[in-house]
Every structure is written in C-alpha cells, then in structure tokens.
N, C-alpha and C positions, 0 to 999 in steps of 0.2 A: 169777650165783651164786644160791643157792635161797637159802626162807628159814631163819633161821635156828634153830636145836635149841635150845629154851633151858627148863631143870627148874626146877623149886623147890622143895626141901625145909627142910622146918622142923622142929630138932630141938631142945630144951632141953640146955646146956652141964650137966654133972654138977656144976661148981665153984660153978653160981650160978644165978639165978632169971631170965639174960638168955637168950635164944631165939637160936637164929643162924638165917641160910637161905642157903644157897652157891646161886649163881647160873650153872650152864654156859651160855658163851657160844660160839657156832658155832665162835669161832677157838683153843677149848681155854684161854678163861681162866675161871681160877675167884676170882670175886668174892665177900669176905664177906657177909654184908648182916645187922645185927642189928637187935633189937626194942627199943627202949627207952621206959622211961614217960617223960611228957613232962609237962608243962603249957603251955596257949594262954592267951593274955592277947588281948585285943580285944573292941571290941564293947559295950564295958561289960561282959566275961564274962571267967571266969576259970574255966576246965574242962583235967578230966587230958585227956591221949590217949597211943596208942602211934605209937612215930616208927620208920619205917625208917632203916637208919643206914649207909648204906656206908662200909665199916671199909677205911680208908688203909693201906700198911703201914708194916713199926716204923721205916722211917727217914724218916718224915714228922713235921714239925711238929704239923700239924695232926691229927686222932684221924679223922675222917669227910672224907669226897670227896663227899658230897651226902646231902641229908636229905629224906624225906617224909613229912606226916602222915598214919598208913597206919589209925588207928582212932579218932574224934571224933564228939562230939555232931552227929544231921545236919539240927538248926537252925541253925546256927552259919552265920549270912550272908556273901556274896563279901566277899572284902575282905583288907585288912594283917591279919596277927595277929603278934605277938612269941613263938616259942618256948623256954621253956629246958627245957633236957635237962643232964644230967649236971654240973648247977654253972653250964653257960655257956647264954648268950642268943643265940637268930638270931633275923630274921625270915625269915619266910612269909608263899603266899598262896594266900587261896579263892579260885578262880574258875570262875563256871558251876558249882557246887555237889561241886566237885574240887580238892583239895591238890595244888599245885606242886610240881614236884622242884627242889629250890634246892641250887647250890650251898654247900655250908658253909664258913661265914666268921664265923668267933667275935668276936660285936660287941661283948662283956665277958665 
C-alpha cells in the first residue's frame, strides 16, 4: 500500500470562535479535529495554550478520542502537565520538547 493522502484544513465555524480542521485519511475517513484554548498547570506554571481536540461522534459518551497540545509556551520543560479544556481536567505530557497525543480520559 502507498503512503497515505492526508489534507488539512483549517476554517473557523460561523456559529462560534472555535476552528475546526477535517482530517482525510487514505481510507476515506473524515475525522473532526478542533482548536480549543486550554490551560497547562505544571511546573510551578500556569499558562493558556491551544489543544487539538479530535471530536467523537454524537453517540459517544465521551466529547474527544484524543487530545494534543498543539500551541504552548516553548520554555515549558519535559515533564507531567495537568490540562483543562472546556470545564474538564486530563493530563499530558512534554517530552523531548513535544506534546503527547493522549488519549482523552476526563479525570474531573
């Protein structure tokens, strides 16, 4: 199999001030993917950032299938950080001076 076709566009939703970017994937699926502000707690630091957010669909419990911190202070050392977005808390993590894609697991 080659590799694979994959776009990504970013367009702002007319209803609101969140970004989306639909993700083609070689096998014809199309994945949400939105922009959300966030806040990082570690470190002894407490700074905004933007989170990528892949959006579940509506018969999911949960709202996201995974999250990454996709725009952050880039002093911000490896390590644990505590994210909240939209009310609810995950964690994350630096490493090697790159945000993890973590699965989303609403820990409150």
């Amino acid at each position: 199999m080659g590799a694979a076709n994959v776009g990504l566009v970013l367009h702002a939703s007319p209803l609101s001030d969140v970004q989306f970017a639909e993700v083609c994937i070689c096998r014809g699926l199309i994945v949400d993917i939105i922009i959300l502000q966030g806040m990082l707690y570690g470190k002894n630091r407490e700074v905004p950032c933007e989170v990528l957010a892949w959006r579940r669909g509506a018969d999911s419990k949960l709202p996201y299938s995974q999250l990454r911190v996709a725009d952050a202070p880039n002093d911000l050392p490896d390590g644990d950080y505590t994210l909240r977005i939209d009310g609810m808390t995950v964690s994350t993590k630096r490493k090697d001076g790159s945000w993890m894609v973590v699965p989303f697991e609403q820990s409150s």
